[in-house]
SEDREN-779796 format. One record per residue (C-alpha): residue number from 1; chain; z, y, x. Coordinates in pm, 1 decimal, always signed. Layout:
BEGIN
{site NUM A {Z Y X}}
...
This chain:
BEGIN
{site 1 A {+12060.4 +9032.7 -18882.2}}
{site 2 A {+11737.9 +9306.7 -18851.9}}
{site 3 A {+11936.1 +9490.4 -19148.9}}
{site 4 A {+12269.3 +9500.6 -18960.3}}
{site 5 A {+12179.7 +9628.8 -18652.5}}
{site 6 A {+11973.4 +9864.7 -18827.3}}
{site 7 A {+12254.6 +9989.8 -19007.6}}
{site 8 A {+12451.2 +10015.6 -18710.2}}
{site 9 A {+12213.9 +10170.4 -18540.4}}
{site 10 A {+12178.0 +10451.0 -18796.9}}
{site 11 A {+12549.9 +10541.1 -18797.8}}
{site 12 A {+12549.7 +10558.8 -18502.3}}
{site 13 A {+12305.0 +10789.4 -18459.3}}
{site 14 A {+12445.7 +10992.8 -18738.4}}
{site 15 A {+12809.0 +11027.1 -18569.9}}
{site 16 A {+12628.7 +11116.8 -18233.2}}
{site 17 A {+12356.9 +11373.9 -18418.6}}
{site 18 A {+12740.0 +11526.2 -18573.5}}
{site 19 A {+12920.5 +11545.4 -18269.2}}
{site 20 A {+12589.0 +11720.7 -18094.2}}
{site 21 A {+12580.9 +12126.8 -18063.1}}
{site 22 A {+12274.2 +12333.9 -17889.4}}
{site 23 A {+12338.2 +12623.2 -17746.8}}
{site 24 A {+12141.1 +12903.1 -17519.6}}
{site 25 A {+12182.6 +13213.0 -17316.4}}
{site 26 A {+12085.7 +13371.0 -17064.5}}
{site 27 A {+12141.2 +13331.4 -16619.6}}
{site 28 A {+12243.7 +13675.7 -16452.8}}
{site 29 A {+12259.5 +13556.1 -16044.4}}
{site 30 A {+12155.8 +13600.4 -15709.1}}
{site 31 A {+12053.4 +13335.4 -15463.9}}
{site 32 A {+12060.7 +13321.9 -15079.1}}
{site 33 A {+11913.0 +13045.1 -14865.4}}
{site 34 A {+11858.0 +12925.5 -14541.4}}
{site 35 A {+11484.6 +12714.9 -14378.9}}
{site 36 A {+11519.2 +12385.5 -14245.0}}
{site 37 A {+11244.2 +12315.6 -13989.5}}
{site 38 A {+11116.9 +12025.7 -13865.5}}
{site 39 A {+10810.4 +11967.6 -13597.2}}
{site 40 A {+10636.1 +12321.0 -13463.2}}
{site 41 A {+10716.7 +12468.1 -13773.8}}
{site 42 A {+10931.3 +12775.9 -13732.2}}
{site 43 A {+11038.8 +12995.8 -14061.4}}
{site 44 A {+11327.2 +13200.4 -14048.7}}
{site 45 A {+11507.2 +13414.7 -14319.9}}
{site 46 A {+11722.1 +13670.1 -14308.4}}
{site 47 A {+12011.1 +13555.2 -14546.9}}
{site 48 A {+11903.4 +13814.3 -14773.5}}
{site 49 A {+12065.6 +13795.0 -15164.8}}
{site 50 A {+11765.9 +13789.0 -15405.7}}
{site 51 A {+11774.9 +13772.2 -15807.7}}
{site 52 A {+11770.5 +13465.4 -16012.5}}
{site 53 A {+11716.0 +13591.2 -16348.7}}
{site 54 A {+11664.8 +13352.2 -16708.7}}
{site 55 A {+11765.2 +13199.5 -16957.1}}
{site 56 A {+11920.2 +12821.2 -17004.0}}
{site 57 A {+11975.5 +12590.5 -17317.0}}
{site 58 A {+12246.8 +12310.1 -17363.1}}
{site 59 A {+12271.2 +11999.3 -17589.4}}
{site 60 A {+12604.3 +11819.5 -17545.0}}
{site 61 A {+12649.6 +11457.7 -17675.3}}
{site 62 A {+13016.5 +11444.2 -17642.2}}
{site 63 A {+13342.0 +11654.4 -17576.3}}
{site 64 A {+13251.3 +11583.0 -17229.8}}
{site 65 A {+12891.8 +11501.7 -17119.9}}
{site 66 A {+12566.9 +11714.5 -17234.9}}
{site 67 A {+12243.7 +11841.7 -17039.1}}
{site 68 A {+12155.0 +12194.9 -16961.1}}
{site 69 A {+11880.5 +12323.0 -16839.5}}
{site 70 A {+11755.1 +12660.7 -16678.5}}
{site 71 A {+11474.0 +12829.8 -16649.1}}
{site 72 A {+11466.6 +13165.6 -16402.9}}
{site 73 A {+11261.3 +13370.5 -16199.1}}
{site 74 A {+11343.3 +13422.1 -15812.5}}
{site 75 A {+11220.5 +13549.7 -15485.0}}
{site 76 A {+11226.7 +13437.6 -15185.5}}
{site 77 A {+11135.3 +13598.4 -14795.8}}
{site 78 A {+11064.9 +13356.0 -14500.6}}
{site 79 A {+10891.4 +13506.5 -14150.6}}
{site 80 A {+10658.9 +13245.7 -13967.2}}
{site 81 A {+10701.1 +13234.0 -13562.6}}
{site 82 A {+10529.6 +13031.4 -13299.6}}
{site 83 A {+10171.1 +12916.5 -13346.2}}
{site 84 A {+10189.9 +12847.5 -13731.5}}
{site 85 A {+10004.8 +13119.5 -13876.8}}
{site 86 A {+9911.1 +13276.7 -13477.1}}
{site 87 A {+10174.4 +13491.8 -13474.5}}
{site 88 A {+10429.8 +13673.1 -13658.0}}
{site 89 A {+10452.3 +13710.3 -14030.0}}
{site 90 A {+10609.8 +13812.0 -14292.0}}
{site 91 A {+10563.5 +13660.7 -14630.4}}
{site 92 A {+10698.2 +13752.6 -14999.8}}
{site 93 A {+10756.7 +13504.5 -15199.3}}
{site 94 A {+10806.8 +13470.6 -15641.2}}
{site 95 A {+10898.4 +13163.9 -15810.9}}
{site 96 A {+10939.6 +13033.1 -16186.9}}
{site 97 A {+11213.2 +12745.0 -16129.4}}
{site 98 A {+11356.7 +12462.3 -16406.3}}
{site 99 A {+11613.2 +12277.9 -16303.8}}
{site 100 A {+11718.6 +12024.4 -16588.2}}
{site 101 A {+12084.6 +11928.3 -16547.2}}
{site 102 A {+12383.2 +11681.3 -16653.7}}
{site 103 A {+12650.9 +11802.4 -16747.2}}
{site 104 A {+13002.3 +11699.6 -16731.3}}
{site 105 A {+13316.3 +11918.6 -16883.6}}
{site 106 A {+13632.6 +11817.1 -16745.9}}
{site 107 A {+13880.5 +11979.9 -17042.4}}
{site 108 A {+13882.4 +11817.0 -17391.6}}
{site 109 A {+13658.0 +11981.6 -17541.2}}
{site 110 A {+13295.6 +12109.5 -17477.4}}
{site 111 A {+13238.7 +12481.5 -17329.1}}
{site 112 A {+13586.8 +12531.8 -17249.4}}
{site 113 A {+13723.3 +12516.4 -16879.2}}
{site 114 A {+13538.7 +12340.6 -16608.2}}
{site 115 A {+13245.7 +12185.6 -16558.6}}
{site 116 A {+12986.0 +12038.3 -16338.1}}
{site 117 A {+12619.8 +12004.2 -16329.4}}
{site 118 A {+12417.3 +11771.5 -16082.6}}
{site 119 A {+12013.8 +11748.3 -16155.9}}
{site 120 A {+11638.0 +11801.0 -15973.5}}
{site 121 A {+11520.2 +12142.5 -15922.9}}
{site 122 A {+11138.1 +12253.8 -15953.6}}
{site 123 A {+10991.8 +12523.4 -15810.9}}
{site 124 A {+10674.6 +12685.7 -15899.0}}
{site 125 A {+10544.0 +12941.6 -15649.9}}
{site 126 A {+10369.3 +13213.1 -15871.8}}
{site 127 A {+10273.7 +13468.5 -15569.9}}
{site 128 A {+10343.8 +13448.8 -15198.2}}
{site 129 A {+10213.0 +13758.6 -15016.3}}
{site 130 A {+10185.1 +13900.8 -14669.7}}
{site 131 A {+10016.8 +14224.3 -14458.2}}
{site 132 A {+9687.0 +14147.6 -14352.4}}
{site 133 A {+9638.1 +13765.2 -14530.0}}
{site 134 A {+9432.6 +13757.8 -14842.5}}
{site 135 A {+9501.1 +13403.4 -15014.2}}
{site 136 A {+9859.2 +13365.2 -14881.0}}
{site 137 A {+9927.8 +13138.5 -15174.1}}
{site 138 A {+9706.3 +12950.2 -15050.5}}
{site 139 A {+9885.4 +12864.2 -14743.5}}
{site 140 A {+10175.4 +12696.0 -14898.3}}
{site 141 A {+10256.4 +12446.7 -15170.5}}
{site 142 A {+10244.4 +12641.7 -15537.1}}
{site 143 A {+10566.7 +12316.0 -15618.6}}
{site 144 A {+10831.2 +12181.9 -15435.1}}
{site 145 A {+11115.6 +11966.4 -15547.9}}
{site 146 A {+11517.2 +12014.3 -15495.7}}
{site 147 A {+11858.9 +11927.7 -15627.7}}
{site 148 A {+12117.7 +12156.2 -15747.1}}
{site 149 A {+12513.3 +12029.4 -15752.6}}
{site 150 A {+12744.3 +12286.3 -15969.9}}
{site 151 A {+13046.7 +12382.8 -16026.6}}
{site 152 A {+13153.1 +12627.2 -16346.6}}
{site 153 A {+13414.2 +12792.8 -16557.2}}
{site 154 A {+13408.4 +12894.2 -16907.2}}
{site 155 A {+13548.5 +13242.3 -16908.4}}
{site 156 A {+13640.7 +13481.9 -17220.3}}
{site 157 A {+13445.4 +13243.7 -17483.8}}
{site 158 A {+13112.7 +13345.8 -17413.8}}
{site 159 A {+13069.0 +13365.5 -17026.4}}
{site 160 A {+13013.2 +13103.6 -16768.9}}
{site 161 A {+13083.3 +13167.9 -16392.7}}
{site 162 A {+12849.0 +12911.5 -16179.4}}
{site 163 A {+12779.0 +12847.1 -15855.9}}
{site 164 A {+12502.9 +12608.0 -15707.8}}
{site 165 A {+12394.7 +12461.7 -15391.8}}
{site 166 A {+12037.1 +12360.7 -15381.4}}
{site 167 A {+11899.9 +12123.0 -15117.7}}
{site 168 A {+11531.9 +12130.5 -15101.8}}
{site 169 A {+11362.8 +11800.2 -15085.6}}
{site 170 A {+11031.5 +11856.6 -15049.8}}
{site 171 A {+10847.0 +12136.1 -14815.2}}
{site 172 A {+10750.4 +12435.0 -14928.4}}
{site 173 A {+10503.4 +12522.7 -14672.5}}
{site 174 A {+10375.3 +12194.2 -14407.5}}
{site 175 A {+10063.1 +12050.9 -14226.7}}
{site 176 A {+9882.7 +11773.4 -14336.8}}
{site 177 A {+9822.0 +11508.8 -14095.5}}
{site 178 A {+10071.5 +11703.3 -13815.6}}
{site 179 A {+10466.7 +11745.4 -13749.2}}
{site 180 A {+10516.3 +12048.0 -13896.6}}
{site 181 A {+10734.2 +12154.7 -14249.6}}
{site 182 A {+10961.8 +12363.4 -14354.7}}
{site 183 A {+11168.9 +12362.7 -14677.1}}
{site 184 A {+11468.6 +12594.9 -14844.8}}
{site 185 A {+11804.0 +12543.7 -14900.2}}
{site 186 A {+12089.6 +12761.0 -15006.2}}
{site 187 A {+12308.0 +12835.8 -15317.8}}
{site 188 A {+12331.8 +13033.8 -15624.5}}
{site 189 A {+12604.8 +13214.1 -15791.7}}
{site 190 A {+12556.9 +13356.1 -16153.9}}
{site 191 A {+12706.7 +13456.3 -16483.2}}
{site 192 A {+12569.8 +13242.0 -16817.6}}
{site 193 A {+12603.3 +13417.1 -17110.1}}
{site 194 A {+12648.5 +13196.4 -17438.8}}
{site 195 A {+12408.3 +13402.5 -17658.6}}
{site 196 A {+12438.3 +13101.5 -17944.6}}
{site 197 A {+12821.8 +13154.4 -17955.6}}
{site 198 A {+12772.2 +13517.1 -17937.9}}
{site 199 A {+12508.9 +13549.0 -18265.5}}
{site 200 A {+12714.2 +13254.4 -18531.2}}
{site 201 A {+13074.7 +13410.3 -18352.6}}
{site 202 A {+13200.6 +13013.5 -18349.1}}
């Protein structure tokens, strides 16, 4: 019985590890965003468009279902009013996000048509910076947690158009032991460019 299920097992695994394909490229976008406050916390944004600039990878299981995920660099602005930092400030923000991703293609076949991608989002804050404060990093949390629901389209073999909303689910900036936090949300629009597909022309 141990011998059988083995063997199953094992083709199994060989007609999945067949039917598998990696691929990678890299994310041209731009992000925008909105705060969500809660207590005396009070950060505001502009709507400003800033770059989200990387590089993803893909590993599909099926015609239909595989994983991506990105890696990418982005910036971010928020302006603190009220009491919170005694005053108002301005603060420059730079993060290193990974945002690991299912994926589900809706044609009949992988990488061609539409797809969509649901999955966390984390954020690692690699500067923050502001006139006049030393150790802004300091002031806010260097990871916060989010999750990304996208929609995408397979255009001219080699280019994916994609567009994300991201709903922050923890705070980027709060106060311990008081009612104040404040965290990001917004969307993301960029162009994925299937560098794999590109190099072996498949």
């Amino acid at each position: 019985m141990k011998q059988i299920l083995l063997t199953l097992a094992g083709v199994f695994f060989i007609n999945t590890a067949q039917s598998q394909e990696l691929s990678y490229g890299l994310v041209l976008g731009t992000g925008v965003y909105a705060i969500n406050n809660s207590g005396l916390a009070l950060m505001n944004t502009e709507g400003e468009f800033h770059p989200n600039l990387g590089a993803y990878a893909e590993y599909n299981f099926t015609n239909n279902i595989g994983v991506k995920t990105e890696i990418a660099y982005t910036t971010k602005k928020a302006t603190s009013e009220r009491d919170v930092f005694l005053g108002k400030v301005d603060f420059d923000f730079s993060y290193i996000e990974i945002t690991p991703a299912f994926k589900y293609d809706f044609g009949n076949e992988y990488r061609k048509g539409f797809y969509m991608t649901l999955g966390p989002r984390f954020s690692f804050m690699t500067s923050a910076k502001a006139e006049g404060i030393d150790d802004a990093k300091d002031l806010f949390k260097t990871m916060d947690i989010g999750g990304q629901l996208g929609l995408g389209y397979r255009l001219f073999r080699y280019f994916d158009l994609q567009a994300k909303v991201d709903i922050g689910m923890t705070p980027f900036f709060d106060i311990e032991y008081r009612d104040r936090a404040a965290s990001f949300f917004g969307g993301y629009l960029s162009l994925n460019i299937d560098l794999e597909r590109m190099i072996n022309k498949s």
